[in-house]
C-alpha positions in Angstrom: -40.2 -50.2 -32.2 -43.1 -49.3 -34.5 -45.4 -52.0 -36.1 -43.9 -50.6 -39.6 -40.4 -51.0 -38.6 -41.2 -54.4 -36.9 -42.6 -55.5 -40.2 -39.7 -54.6 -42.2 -37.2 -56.0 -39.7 -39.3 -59.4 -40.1 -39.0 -59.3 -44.2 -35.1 -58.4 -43.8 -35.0 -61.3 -41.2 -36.3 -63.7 -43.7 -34.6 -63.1 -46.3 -31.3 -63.4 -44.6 -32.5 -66.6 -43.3 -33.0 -68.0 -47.2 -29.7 -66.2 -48.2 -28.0 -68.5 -45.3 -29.6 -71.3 -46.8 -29.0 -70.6 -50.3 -25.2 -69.7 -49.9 -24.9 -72.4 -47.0 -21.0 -73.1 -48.3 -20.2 -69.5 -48.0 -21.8 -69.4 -44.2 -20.1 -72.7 -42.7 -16.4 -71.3 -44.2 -17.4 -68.1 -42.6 -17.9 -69.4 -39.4 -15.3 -71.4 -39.4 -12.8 -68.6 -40.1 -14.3 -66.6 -37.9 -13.5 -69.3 -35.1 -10.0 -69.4 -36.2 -9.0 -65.9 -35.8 -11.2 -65.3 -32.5 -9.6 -68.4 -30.9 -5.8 -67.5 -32.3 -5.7 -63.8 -32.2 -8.7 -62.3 -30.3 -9.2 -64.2 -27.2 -5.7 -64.7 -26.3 -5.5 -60.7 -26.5 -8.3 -60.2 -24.8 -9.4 -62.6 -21.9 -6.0 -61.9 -19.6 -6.1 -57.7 -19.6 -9.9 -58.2 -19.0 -9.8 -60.4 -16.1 -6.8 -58.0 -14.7 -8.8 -54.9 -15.3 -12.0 -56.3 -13.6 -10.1 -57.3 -11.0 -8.3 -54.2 -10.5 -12.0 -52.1 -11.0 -13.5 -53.9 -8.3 -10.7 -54.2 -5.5 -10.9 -49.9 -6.3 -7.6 -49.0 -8.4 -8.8 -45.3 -8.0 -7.3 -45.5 -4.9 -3.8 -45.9 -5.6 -3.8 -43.7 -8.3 -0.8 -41.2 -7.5 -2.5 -38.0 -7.1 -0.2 -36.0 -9.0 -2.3 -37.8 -12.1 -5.3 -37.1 -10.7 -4.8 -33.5 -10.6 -3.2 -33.8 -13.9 -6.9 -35.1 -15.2 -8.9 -33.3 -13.2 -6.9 -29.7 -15.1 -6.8 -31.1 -18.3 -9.9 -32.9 -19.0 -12.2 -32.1 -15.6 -12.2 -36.0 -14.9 -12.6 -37.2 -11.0 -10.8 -40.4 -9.3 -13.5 -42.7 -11.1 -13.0 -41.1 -14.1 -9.2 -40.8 -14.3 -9.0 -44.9 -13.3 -11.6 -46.2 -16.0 -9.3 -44.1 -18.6 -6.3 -45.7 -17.5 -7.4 -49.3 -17.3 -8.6 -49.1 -20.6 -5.7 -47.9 -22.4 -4.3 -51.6 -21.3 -6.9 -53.3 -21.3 -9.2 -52.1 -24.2 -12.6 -51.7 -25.8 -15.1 -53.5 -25.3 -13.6 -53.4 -21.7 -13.7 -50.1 -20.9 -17.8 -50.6 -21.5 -18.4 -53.1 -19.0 -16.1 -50.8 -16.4 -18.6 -47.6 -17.3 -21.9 -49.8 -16.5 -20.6 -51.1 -13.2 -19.4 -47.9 -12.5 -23.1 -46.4 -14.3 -25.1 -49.3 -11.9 -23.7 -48.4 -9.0 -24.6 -45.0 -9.2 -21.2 -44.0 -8.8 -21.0 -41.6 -12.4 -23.6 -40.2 -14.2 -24.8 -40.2 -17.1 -23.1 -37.3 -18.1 -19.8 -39.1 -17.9 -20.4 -42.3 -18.9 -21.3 -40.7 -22.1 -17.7 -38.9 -22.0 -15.9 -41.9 -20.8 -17.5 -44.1 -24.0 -16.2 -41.4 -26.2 -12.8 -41.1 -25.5 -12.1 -44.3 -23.9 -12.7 -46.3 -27.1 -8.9 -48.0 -27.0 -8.1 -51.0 -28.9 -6.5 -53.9 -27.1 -2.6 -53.4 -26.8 -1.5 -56.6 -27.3 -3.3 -56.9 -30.7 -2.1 -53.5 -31.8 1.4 -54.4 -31.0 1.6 -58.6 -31.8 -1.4 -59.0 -34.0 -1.1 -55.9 -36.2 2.4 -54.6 -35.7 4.0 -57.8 -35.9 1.7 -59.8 -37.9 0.3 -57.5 -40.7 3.8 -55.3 -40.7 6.7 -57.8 -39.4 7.4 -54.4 -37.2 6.7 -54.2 -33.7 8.1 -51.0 -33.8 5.0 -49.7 -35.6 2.3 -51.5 -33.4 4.2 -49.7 -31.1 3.7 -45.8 -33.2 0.0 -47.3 -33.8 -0.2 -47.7 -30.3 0.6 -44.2 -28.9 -1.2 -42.7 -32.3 -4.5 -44.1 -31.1 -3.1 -43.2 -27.1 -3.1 -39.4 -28.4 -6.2 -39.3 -30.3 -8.8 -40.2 -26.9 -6.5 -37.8 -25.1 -7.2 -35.0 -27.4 -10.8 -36.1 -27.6 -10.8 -36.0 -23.3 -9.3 -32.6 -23.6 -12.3 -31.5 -26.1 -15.0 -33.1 -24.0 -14.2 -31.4 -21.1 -16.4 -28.8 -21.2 -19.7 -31.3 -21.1 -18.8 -32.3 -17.9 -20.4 -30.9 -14.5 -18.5 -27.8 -13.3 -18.9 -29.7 -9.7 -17.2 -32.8 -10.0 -16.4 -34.3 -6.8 -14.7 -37.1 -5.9 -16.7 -40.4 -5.6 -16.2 -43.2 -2.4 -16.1 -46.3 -3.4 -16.9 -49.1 -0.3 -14.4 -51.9 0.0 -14.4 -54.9 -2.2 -15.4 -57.3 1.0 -15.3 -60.2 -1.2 -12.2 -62.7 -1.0 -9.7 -62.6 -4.0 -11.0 -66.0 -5.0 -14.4 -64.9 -5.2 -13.5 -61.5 -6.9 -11.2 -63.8 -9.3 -13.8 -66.4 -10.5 -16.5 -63.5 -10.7 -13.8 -61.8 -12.8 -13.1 -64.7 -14.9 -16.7 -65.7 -15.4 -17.6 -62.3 -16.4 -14.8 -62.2 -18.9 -16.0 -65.3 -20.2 -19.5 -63.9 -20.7 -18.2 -60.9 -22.4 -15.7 -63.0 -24.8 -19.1 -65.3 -25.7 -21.0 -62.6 -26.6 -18.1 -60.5 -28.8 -17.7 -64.2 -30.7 -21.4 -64.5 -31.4 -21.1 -60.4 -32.8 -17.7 -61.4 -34.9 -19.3 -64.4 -36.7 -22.2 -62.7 -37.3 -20.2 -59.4 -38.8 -17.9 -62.2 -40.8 -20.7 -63.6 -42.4 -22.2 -60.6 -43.7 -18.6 -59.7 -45.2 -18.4 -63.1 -47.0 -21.9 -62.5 -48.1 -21.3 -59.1 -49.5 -18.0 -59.9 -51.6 -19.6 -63.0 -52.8 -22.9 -60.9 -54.0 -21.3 -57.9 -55.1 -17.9 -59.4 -56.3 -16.3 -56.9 -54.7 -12.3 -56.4 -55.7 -9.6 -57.4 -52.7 -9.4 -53.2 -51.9 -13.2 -52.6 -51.4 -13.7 -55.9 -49.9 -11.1 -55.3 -47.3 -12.3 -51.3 -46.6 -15.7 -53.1 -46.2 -14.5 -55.4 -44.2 -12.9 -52.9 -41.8 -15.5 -51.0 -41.6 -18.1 -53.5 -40.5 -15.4 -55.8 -38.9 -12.1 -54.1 -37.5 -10.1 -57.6 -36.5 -10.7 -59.2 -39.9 -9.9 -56.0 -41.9 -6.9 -55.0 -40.3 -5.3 -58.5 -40.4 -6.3 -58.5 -44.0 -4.2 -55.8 -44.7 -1.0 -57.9 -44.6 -2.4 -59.2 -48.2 -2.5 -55.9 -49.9 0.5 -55.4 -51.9 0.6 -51.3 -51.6 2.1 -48.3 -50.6 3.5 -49.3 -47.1 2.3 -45.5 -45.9 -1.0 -46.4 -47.6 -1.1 -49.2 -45.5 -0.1 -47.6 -42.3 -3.2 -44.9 -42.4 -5.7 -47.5 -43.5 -4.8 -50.2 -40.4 -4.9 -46.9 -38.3 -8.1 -45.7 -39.8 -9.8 -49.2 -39.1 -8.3 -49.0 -35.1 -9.7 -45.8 -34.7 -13.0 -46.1 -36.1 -13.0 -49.9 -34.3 -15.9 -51.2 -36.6 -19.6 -51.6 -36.4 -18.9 -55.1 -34.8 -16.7 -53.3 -32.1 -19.1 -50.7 -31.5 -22.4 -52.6 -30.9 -20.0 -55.3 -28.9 -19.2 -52.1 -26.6 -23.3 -50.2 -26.5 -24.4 -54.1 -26.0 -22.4 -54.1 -22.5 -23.9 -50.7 -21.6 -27.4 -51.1 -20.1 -28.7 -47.7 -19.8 -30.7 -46.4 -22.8 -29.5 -42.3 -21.9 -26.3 -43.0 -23.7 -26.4 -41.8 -27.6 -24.9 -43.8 -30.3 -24.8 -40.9 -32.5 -22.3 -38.7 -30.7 -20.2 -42.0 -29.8 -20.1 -43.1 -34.0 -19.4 -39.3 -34.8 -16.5 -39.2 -32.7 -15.2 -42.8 -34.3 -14.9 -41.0 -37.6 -12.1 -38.4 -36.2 
């Protein structure tokens, strides 16, 4: 970072710090709501599928992977063993997830570059069990469309694997993975505690996101629309559960809860690049492909 942009980073600092003082009310109801709906609707969702889906990474899924889907992915979308199991897990288990798979995976020298980038692009799935309970049956009283939201978001990373294909090495080979030598109750505890981690840190990012909502609707007065496109935008959880207090089209509603899964929110996003360590991966590409 340049001294210039350090310098202006310090005066935005600041005056956030006296706007947290100054609307101090606003801040504390912020964080409290924020609490509320991680503790009722996001960690519940998230902390079982992520301490399956490490444990399943690490004791090497890849390898019982039927091989009739692995040639399936390796035609359609030129993904190897590696590749094919991160996209699986994470269509049940979720984003941030599927970021903390890629950097082991990245670490451990066992993909490059190259396809970690592909793998953040089209493995950017949103957390079934909130897509089907939180949004189909809380914001619509329909399962039935969590379920449609579900396989709509499914489709769209497997049409995005299909166009990335060509970015990938022509060689792709198939990667060996050593044996997990550690015992089930050490892989579980370092599964759980890394959950834990990861959950800590995407509670820090959500009340942090929530109170710069709060802020900007109390500024800016913002009407209960723009507020809640605001709020998806920066925020997905937030925005899509605010949905159920919109009194519109019920279509209208549909493409908008989609529209906020999809593009997962800038709270999502820097939750997922935060659990990526390597600096080669560009957020660019990976917000460009959010918007489609």
């Amino acid at each position: 970072m340049t001294k210039i942009k350090n310098i202006i980073l310090l005066y935005i600092l600041i005056f956030l710090e006296i706007l947290l003082l100054t609307k101090s009310k606003i801040v504390i109801t912020s964080v409290i709501n924020s609490s509320s709906m991680f503790i009722l609707k996001i960690f519940p969702s998230l902390l079982p599928t992520m301490i399956i889906g490490n444990l399943l990474v690490k004791n090497n899924i890849h390898q019982i992977i039927p091989k009739f889907i692995k040639r399936m992915f390796y035609k359609l979308f030129r993904f190897n063993n590696i590749m094919t199991s991160i996209f699986i897990i994470s269509m049940f288990t979720g984003t941030p997830s599927n970021a903390i798979y890629i950097n082991e995976y990245l670490n451990k020298k066992l993909i490059s570059v190259k396809q970690a980038q592909t793998l953040l692009l089209t493995t950017h799935f949103i957390n079934p069990l909130f897509v089907i309970a939180a949004v189909g049956g809380g914001v619509f009283i329909s399962v039935k469309i969590g379920f449609i939201l579900l396989i709509l978001l499914w489709t769209n990373n497997i049409i995005k694997a299909f166009i990335c294909k060509k970015n990938l090495d022509n060689d792709i080979n198939d990667n060996h993975l050593s044996n997990n030598n550690e015992t089930f109750i050490c892989t579980l505890t370092n599964s759980v505690k890394t959950s834990i981690n990861s959950l800590l840190l995407i509670f820090g990012i959500v009340i942090m996101f929530n109170i710069l909502v709060s802020l900007l609707k109390n500024i800016f007065k913002l009407n209960i629309i723009l507020s809640i496109i605001i709020n998806g935008i920066l925020e997905m959880t937030s925005g899509v559960i605010s949905l159920s207090y919109l009194a519109i089209n019920p279509l209208l509603k549909f493409l908008l809860a989609f529209v906020f899964l999809n593009f997962g929110g800038l709270c999502i996003q820097m939750q997922t690049l935060s659990m990526i360590e390597n600096k080669k991966i560009r957020y660019l590409k990976y917000l460009i492909f959010r918007l489609f």
